[in-house]
N, C-alpha and C positions, 0 to 999 in steps of 0.2 A: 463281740458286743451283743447285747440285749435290743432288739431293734422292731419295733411294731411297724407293720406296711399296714395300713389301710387302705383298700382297695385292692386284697392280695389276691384274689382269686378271679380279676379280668386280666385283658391282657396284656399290655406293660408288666401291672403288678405280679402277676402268676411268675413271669420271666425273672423280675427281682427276687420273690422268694428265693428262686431255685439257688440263684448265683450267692447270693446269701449264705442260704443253706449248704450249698459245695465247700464255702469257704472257713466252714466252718462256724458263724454267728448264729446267734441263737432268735430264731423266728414268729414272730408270732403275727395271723393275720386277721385282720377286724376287717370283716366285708356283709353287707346284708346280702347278696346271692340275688338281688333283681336283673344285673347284667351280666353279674362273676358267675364262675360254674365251680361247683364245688369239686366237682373231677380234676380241676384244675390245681386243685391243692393238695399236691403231694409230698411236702415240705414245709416242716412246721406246723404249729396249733393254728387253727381253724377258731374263731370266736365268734360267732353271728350275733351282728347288732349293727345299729344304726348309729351314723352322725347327729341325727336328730333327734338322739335319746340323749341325754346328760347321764343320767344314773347308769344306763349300761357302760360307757366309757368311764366313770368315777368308778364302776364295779371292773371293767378290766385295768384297769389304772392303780389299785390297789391291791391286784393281786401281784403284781411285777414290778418289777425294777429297769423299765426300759429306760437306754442311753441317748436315743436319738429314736424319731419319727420320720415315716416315709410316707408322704400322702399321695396316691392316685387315684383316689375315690373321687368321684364326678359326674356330673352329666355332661353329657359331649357332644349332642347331636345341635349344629347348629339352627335345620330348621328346627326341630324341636324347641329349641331355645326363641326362637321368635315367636312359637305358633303361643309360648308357656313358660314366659321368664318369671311366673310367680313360682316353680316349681326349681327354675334354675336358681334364682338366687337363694331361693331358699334350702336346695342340698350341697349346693357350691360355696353360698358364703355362708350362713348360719351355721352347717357344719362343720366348716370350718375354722369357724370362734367358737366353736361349742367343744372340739378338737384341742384348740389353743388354750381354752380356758381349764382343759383337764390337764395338758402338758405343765402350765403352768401351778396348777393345784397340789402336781405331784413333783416337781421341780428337775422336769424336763427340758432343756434349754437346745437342744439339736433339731432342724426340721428342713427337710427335703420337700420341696414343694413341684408337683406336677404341674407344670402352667402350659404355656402354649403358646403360639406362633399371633395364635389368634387375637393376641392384644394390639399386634401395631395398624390391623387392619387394612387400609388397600396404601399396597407400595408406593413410597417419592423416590426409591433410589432401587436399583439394579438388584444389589445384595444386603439382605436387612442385617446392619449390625444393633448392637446392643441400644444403639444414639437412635436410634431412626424414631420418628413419633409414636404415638402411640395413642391410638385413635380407634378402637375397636365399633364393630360395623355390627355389631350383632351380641343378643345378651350372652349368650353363649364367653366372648371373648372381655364380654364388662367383665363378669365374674369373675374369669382367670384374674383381671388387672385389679379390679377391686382387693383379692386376695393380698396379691403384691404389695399392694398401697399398707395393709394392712401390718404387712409382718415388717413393714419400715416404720411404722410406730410401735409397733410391740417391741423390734430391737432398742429404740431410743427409751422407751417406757419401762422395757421391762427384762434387757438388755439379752433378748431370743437371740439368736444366731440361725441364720436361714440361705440356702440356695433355693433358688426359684430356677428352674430348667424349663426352657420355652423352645418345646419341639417344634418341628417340622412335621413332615407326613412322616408316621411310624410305619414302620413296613417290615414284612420278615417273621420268620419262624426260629422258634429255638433248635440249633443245626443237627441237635439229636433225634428230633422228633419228638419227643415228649407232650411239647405242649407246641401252642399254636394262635393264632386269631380267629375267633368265632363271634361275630355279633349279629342284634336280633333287635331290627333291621340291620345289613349288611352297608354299611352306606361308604368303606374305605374300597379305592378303584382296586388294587390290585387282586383282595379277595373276591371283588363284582367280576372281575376279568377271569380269574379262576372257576369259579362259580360258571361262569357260561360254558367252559367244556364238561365239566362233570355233571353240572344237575340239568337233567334234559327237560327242554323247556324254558329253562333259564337264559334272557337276553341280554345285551350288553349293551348299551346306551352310551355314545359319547355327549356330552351338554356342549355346544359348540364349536365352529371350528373356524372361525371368521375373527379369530384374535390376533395381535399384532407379534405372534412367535414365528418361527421359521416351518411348520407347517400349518398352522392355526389353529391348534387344540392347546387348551391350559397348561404350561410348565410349574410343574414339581416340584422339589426337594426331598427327597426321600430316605429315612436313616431307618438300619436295622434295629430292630428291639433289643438286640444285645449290645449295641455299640451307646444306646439311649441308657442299656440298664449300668455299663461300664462308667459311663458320666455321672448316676448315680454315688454308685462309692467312690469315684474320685472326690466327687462334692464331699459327703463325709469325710472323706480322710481331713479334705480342706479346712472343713468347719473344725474338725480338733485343736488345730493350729491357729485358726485366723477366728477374730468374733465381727461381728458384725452382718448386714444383710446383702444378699448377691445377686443380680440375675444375668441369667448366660444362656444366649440362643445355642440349638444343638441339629445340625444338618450336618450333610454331606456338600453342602458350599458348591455342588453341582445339578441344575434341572434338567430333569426330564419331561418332557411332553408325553401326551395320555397315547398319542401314536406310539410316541417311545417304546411305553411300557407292553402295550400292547405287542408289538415287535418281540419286545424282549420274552415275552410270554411266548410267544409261535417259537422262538427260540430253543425255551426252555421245556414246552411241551413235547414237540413236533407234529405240533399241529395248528393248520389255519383257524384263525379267530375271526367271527363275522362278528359286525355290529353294524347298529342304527345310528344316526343323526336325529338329535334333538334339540328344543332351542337353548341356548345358553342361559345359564341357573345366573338369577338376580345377587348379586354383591360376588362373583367369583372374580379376584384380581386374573389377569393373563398372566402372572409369573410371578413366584413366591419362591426366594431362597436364600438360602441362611450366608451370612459372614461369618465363619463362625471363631475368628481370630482370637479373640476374647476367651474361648474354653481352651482353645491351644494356652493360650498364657497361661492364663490363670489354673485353670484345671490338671493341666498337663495332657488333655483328652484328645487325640485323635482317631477317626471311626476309621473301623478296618473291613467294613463292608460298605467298598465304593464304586463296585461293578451293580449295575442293576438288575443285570444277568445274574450274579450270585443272591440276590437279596429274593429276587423271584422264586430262583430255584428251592431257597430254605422254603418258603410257603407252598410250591406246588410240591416239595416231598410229602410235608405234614398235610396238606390237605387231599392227598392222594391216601392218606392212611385213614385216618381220620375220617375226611366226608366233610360234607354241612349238614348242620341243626336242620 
């Protein structure tokens, strides 16, 4: 297939080129480079431009014949998003009706949508399945659901076909080393956690530990970036056969606490990890984790990185190679 990722040069997106490109599908990625790295794209055409240009997507849109769309183009930082949700919703949703409105121009009807966890907002029930509310606490997670809301009237309007994938904590490196997670600010724990033995200087902060879990530090859900990028093309293959609009939470249906990880880090290093106590971050649920029954069905999808000792280990190879920014 003919397949545009936008957002292919951060990190989800980098990881689906690859798998993409291994499999044989023909690649191409629309990223502007303010969070992606272009070293990151080593697979497929590279196009720099923006969501919030119309003519650059009408000019890459007309030079191809793409079959389906993969969006993980975003802003992600949830303080961020409260400090400057004129900024969020304007590269979250504008871009992507600016996106929609090209797929549709060029009669593109396939679209992979990157959503998030972050729509149902703070837990009523144990394990979130697809039913649980949906109440997001922060602009950051309107957007994702805004999105949603959006590609359920385009499918009735203008009969799109869409999965929406609402991660969990993404975690993990690609197991060859290639590529990896780098972000600028660092704000996901397990890179914070690696970050403190290699960069000197660098400290580790737990946010809390007076919550109602079994040691009291905030529990997890944490899925590998390749078992995230696998759910991807299953959704494709889905949408070939089925029309209509989807959304399907994607975890590992088991949490970890921030001790956990940390554990599992002294594990995977062999080395002790010191950190500080700080007060617990404003809107953090105690426990966030996926039911993810719904992509067993529907999808056919089950993750095959469910040791969090393995999901570590891929990160501390690559960032042992690698380094941080």
């Amino acid at each position: 297939m003919d397949i545009l990722v936008c957002g292919g040069a951060g990190y989800i997106g980098a990881h689906m080129v690859k798998m993409l490109a291994g499999l044989g599908h023909r690649v191409t990625i629309f990223d502007n480079l303010t969070t992606g790295h272009r070293d990151a794209v080593r697979w497929g055409e590279l196009v720099k431009g923006d969501l919030l240009d119309p003519a650059a997507l009408d000019a890459l849109f007309k030079g191809r014949c793409f079959e389906a769309v993969m969006h993980f183009s975003a802003k992600s930082l949830v303080a961020e998003s409260v400090a400057d949700p004129a900024l969020y919703y304007a590269n979250n949703v504008t871009g992507t009706l600016n996106l929609l409105a090209a797929m549709r121009a060029h009669g593109v009807e396939k679209f992979i949508f990157s959503s998030s966890a972050a729509i149902f907002g703070n837990p009523v029930q144990e394990f979130i399945d697809e039913g649980h509310p949906k109440r997001p606490i922060n602009p950051y997670g309107a957007t994702k659901l805004m999105v949603e809301e959006i590609l359920g009237h385009y499918q009735q309007a203008y009969g799109m076909r869409s999965v929406s994938l609402r991660y969990f904590n993404a975690a993990g490196a690609d197991p060859v080393g290639e590529i990896g997670e780098s972000h600028q600010p660092e704000t996901h724990l397990i890179p914070n956690v690696l970050r403190s033995l290699l960069v000197e200087g660098e400290s580790l902060k737990v946010f809390g530990n007076k919550y109602p879990t079994t040691d009291g530090t905030c529990v997890r859900d944490y899925i590998h970036v390749e078992d995230l990028c696998r759910a991807h093309l299953l959704a494709l293959e889905f949408l070939a056969d089925n029309l209509g609009v989807y959304g399907v939470n994607l975890g590992n249906g088991v949490g970890f606490s921030i001790l956990d990880v940390i554990r599992a880090a002294e594990v995977v290093s062999g080395r002790n990890i010191s950190y500080t106590l700080a007060p617990p971050r404003s809107g953090d649920p105690a426990t966030l984790v996926a039911d993810c029954t719904l992509a067993r069905k529907q999808l056919g999808w089950e993750p095959r990185y469910t040791d969090i000792n393995e999901i570590i280990a891929t990160a501390w190879a690559w960032h042992q190679s690698s380094g941080f920014d």
